[in-house]
VOPAGU-2260 file (C-alpha; in pm, 1 decimal, decimal comma):
REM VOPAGU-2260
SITE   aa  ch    i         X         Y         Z
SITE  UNK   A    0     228,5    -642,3   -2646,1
SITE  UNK   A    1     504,6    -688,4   -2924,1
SITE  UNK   A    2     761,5    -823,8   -2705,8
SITE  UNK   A    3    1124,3    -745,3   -2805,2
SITE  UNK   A    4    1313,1    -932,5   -2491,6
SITE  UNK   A    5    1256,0   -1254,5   -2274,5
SITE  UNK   A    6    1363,1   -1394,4   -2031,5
SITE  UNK   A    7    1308,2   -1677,9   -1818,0
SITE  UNK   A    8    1177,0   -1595,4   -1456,9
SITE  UNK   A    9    1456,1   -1684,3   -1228,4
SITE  UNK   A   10    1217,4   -1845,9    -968,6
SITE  UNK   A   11     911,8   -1965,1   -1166,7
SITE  UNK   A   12     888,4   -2234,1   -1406,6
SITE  UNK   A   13     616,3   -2155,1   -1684,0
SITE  UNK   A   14     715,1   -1767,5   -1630,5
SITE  UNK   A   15     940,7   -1507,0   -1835,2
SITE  UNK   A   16     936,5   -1150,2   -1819,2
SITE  UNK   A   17     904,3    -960,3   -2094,7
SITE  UNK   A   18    1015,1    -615,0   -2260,3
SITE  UNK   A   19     832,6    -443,7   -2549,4
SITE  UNK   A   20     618,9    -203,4   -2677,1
SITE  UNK   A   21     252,4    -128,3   -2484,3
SITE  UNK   A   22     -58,9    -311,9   -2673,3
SITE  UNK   A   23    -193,6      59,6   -2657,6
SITE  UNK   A   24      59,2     168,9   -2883,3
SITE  UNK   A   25     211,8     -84,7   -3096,7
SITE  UNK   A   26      36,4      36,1   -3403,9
SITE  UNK   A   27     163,4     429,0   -3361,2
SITE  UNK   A   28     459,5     566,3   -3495,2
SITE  UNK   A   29     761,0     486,8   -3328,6
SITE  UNK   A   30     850,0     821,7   -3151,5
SITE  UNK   A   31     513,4     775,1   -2970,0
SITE  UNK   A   32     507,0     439,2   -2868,1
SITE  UNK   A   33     525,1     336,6   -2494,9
SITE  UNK   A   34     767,2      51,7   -2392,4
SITE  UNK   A   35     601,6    -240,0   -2111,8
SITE  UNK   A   36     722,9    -490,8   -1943,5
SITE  UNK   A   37     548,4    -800,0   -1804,8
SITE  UNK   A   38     579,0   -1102,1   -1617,8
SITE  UNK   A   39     429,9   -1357,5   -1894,3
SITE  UNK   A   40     238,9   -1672,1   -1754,2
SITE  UNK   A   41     186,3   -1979,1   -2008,5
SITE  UNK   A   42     -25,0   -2267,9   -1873,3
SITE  UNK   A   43      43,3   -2638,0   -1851,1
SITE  UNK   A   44       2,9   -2666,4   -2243,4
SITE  UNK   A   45     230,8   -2419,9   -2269,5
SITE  UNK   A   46     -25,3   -2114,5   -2431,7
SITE  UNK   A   47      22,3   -1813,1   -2278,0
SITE  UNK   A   48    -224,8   -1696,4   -2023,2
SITE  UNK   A   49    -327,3   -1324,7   -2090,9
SITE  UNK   A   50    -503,7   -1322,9   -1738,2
SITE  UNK   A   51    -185,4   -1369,3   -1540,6
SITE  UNK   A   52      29,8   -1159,9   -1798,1
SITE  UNK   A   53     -71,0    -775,0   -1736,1
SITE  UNK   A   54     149,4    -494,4   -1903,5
SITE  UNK   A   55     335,1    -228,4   -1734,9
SITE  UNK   A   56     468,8      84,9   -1880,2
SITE  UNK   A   57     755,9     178,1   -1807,6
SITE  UNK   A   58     691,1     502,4   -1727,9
SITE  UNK   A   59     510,6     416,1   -1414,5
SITE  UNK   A   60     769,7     166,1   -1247,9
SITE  UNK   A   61     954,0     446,1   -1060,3
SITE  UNK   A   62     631,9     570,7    -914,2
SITE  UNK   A   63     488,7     209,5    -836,4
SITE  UNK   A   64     833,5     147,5    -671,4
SITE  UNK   A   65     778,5     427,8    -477,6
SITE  UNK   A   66     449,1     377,4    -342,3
SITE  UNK   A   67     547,3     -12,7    -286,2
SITE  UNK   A   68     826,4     108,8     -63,4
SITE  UNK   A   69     625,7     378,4     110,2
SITE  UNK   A   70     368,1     159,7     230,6
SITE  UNK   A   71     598,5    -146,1     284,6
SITE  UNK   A   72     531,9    -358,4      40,8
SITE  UNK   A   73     872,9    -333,1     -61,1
SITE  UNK   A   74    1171,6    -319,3     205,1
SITE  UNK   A   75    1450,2     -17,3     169,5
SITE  UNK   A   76    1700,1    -347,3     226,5
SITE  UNK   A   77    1510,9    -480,0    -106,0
SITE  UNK   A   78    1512,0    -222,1    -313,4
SITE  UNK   A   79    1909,2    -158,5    -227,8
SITE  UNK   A   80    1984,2    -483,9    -353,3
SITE  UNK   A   81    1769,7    -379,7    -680,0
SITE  UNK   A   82    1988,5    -140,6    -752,6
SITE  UNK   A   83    2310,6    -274,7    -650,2
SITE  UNK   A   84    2316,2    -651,9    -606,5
SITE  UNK   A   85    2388,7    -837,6    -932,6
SITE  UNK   A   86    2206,4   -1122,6    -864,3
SITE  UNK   A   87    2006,4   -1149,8    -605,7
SITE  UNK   A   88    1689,3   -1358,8    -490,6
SITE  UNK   A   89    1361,7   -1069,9    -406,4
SITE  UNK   A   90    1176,4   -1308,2    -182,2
């Protein structure tokens, strides 16, 4: 993934999540490249750990949302404060 933003995981030391374009695409032309997002892992030595660091595209978050909440995995109550809580803790 060509990451464009990170940040630090709010929660998890050794963790950032991070914005960019998709592995799968990175080499196409712009108009047809797909923007990810990931939740980076780097191990004690500080290398990052591709095993714990799988992309998302962005495309599918509102359906993975979806399914998350419709088979509980998410709480309404949760995903409420997702969309209007500034800061908030998800655990």
């Amino acid at each position: 993934m060509k990451v464009i933003e990170e940040i630090n995981h709010p929660d998890l030391p050794n963790h950032t999540i991070q914005f960019g374009i998709s592995t799968w695409t990175e080499n196409d032309p712009v108009n047809m490249q797909t923007e990810s997002v990931r939740r980076a892992v780097y191990n004690s030595g500080g290398t990052f750990s591709p095993h714990g660091s799988s992309e998302i595209p962005m495309e599918d978050m509102p359906l993975l949302i979806r399914e998350c909440v419709k088979r509980n995995k998410i709480s309404k109550w949760t995903l409420f404060k997702m969309l209007f809580v500034k800061k908030i803790r998800l655990t």
